[in-house]
N, C-alpha and C positions, 0 to 999 in steps of 0.2 A: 663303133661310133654311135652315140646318142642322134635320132633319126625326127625332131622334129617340125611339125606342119604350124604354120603363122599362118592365120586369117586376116587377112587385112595388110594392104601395103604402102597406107600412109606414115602419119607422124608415129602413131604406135608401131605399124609394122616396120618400121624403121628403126626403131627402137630395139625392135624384138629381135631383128634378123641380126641389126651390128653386134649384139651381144650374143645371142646365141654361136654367132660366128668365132667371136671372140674365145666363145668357151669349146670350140674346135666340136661344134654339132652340125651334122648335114642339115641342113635348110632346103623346103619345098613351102616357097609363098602360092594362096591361093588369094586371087583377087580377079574380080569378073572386069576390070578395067588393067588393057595392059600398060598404060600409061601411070604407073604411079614408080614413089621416089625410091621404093625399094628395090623395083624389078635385077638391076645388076647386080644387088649385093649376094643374093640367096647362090644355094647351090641347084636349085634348079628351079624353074616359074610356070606355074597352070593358071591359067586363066579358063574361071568358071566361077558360076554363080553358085552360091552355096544353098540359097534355095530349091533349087533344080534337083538338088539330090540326085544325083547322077549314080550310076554303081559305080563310073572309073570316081568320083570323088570320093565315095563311100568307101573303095579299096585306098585309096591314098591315106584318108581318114587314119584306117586299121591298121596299117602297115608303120604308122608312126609309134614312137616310142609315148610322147605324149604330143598334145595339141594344145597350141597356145593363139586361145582370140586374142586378138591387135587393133580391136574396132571398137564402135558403140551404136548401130546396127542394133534398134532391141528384135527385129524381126531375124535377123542372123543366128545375134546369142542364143533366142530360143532355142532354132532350128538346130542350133549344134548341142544343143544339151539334151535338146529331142533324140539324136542322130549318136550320141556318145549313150544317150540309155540302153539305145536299140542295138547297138552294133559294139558295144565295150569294148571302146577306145578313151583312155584317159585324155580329159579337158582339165587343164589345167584356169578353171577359170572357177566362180561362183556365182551362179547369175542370181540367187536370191540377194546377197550381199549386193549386188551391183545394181540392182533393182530400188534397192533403198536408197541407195547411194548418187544415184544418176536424178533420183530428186530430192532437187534443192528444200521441197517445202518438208518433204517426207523427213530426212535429215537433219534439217536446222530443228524440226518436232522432238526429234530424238535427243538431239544436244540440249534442247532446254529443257524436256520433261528430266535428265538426268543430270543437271547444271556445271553441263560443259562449256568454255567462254565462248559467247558468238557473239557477232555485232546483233544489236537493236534493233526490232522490227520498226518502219515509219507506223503509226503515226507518234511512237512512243521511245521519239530521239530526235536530235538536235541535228540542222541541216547543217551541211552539205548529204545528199545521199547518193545508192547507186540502186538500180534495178536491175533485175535480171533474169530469165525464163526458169523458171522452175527445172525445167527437162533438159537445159543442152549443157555442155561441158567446157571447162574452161571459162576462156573469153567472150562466145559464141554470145553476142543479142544485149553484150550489158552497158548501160550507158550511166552518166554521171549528171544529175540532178542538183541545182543549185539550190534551191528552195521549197517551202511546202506549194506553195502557189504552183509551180512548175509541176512538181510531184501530183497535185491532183489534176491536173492537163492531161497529164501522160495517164494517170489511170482513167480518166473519161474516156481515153483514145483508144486504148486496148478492147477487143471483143471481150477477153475471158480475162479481166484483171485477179480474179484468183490464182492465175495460171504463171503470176508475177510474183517475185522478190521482191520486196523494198526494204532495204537497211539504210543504217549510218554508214555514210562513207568514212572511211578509217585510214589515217594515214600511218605512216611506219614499216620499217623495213619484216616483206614479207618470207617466206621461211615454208618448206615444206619436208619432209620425213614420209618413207617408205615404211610401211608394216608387213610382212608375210608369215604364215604359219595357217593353226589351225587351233580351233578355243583348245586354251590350258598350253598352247604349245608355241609363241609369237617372237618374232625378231622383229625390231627395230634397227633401222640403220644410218649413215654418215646423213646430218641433215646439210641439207643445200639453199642457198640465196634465193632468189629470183629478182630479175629484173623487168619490171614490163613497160612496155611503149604506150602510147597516148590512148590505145584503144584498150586497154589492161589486157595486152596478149603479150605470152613471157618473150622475153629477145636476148636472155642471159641468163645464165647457170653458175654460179660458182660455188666452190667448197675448200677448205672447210668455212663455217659461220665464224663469227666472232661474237658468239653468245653464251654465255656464263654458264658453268655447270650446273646450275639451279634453272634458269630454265631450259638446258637442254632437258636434263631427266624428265624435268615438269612433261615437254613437249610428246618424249617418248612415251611415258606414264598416260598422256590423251589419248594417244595413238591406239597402245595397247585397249584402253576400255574402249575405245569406239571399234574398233576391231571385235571384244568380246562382245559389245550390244548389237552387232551384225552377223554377230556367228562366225566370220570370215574363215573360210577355207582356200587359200590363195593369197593374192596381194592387194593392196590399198595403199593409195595415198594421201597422204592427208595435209594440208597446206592450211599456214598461220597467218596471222598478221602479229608484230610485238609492237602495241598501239599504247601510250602512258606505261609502260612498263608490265602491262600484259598481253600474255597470246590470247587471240583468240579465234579459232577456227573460222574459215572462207569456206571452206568445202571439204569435201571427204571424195574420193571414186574409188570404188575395186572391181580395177582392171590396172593392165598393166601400162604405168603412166609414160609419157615421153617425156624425153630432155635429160629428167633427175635421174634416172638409172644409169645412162652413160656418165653423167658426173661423180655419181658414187663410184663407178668402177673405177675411174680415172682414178679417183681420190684413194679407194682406201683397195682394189683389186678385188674387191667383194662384188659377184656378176648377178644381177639378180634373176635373169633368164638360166642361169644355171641351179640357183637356189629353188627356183617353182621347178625344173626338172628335178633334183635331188626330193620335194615336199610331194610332189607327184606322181613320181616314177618309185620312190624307196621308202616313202612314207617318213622323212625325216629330213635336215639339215646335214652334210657330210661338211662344211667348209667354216672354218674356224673366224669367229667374228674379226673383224678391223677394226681400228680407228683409223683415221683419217692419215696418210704417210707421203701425198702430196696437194700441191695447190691446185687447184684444176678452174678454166673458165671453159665453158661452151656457148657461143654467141653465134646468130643470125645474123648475116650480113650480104647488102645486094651492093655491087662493084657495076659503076657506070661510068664509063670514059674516066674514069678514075677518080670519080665521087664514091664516096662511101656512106652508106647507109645503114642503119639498126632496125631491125626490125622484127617483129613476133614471128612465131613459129608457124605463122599464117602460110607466109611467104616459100617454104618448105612444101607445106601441104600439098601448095597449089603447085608446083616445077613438078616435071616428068624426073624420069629416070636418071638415079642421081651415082657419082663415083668415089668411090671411096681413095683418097690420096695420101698417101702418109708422105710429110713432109712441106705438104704445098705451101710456097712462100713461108716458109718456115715453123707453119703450125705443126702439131706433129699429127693431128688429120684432118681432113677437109672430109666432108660428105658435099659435092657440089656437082652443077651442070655447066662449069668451065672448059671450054675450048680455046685451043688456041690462036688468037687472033682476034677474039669476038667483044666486040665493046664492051658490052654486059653479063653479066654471071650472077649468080649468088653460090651461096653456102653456110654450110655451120660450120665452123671453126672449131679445133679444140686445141687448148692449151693446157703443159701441165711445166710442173716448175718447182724444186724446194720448197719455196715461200711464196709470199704476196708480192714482195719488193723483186723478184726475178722473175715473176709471175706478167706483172706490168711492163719490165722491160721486153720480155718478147712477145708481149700485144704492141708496142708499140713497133717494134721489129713488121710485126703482121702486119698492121695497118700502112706500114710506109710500103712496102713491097705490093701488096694488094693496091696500092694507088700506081704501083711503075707499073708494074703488066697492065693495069687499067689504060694506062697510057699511050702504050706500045702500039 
């Protein structure tokens, strides 16, 4: 049995552990907090700081098959690529790649010097716009600016306004695609939806797209050259917008993303914590590409006296230790903090389904059921 160690036991390690599990690998999460959403799913849980460099961590380290960061922690990453030099145990990460990638200015630099589509730096585009921190990930700091007037407030108000994004806000349905491999060597896979809530943090997942063979290839085709202008040895994500009939890149991360992995597997059985073991451990790919062979949604949702709520993958982060339920109210799984009797809960939901049209009917199914127990 394939013996991997997950760093991190939030939204990624979350990620990491249900699919690694999936692909029938022992799981050992390390997390200096025993309070996170993954704690019950692993096969077994150490809580320790990965700073500390302990020998019992540094034996757990070695004793793995490979190690997969689940954070974005630049003082961790380090310390494990410091820690995987000294002690040769395979990391399954890139931190040079993810280095570039975790900044927004470093990034969006690279897309335009090599004229990949991005939105419009301010002051050289038309208002509505958005800002956002150069450094943090996701949703993390970004807010939505209605005018220039408002736009140079906000940058009067910042200490280090270099340290800021300013684009066009762009509307259109937004779209993200996995890459993993290694240069000359790169897989692309099932792209997926996103849906996000007010504060632009995702609260839905679904696959397949409804987007035309001309721009999927297109979008694959970005993937792969920003993958080779990073060097990437591991995995990236990379997320669109299709704005007037063009994509054009929001971001790039390589590391391993949350939410879109689990929909892909849903969708097409392609694991991608199994794929960075096979790129890691065997120097190659062993598992035969998919397309997409069912519907899949994965949604956020907080259940209150039996209101229901949508909401970004915030809302996850932040709940303790979460349970994996196959079946719950009819999803075929729940990752949530549901007891029974308790006014309030959340979870992620997942659904899968032939199509769209039987897809909707047992989301509607879920959401009546999640309102009677709410009730109860």
């Amino acid at each position: 049995m394939t013996k991997v160690v997950i760093i991190g036991g939030k939204l990624q390690g979350l990620e990491a552990v249900y699919l690694a599990s999936k692909a029938g690998m022992e799981t050992t999460l390390i997390d200096k907090s025993s309070h996170v959403p993954a704690r019950r799913l692993c096969t077994r849980f150490v809580c320790e700081n990965i700073l500390d460099k302990s020998p019992q961590l540094i034996a757990e380290l070695q004793a793995a098959d490979f190690v997969l960061p689940a954070l974005e922690d630049e003082a961790v990453l380090t310390a494990l690529a410091e820690l995987a030099t000294a002690y040769s145990f395979k990391l399954a990460f890139d931190l040079s790649a993810y280095r570039i990638s975790s900044s927004k200015l470093l990034s969006d630099q690279l897309m335009l010097a090599h004229r990949i589509p991005a939105p419009r730096y301010y002051p050289n585009c038309e208002a509505p716009y958005v800002v956002k921190p150069s450094g943090e990930s996701g949703s993390a700091g970004v807010r939505y600016i209605e005018n220039a007037q408002e736009m140079e407030a906000f940058l009067r108000s910042v200490p280090n306004k270099e340290d800021w994004v300013a684009q066009e806000f762009l509307t259109g349905k937004a779209y993200s695609i996995e890459i993993a491999g290694s240069p000359g060597n790169y897989r692309t896979y099932e792209i997926t939806e996103l849906y996000m809530d007010d504060v632009f943090d995702c609260m839905r997942v679904t696959a397949p797209c409804e987007i035309s063979q001309a721009l999927s290839t297109e979008f694959s085709e970005i993937a792969e050259k920003l993958a080779e202008l990073v060097s990437l040895s591991g995995i990236m994500d990379v997320e669109a917008i299709l704005s007037a009939g063009e994509l054009k890149v929001l971001e790039i991360d390589a590391r391993l993303p949350s939410q879109t992995p689990t929909a892909v597997y849903h969708a097409t059985g392609i694991n991608l914590v199994q794929e960075l073991g096979d790129l890691f451990c065997l120097g190659d790919f062993t598992a035969r590409q998919e397309h997409s062979k069912r519907a899949v949604s994965y949604e956020h949702l907080r259940i209150d006296k039996g209101q229901i709520t949508r909401h970004g993958e915030h809302i996850i982060a932040g709940a303790g230790p979460l349970s994996l339920i196959a079946g719950f109210c009819g999803a075929d799984e729940a990752l949530t903090d549901y007891n029974p009797g308790a006014d309030a809960f959340l979870g992620t939901f997942i659904i899968t389904a032939k199509d769209f049209e039987e897809l909707e009917i047992r989301r509607s199914r879920l959401f009546a059921e999640l309102k009677r127990i709410g009730n109860d």
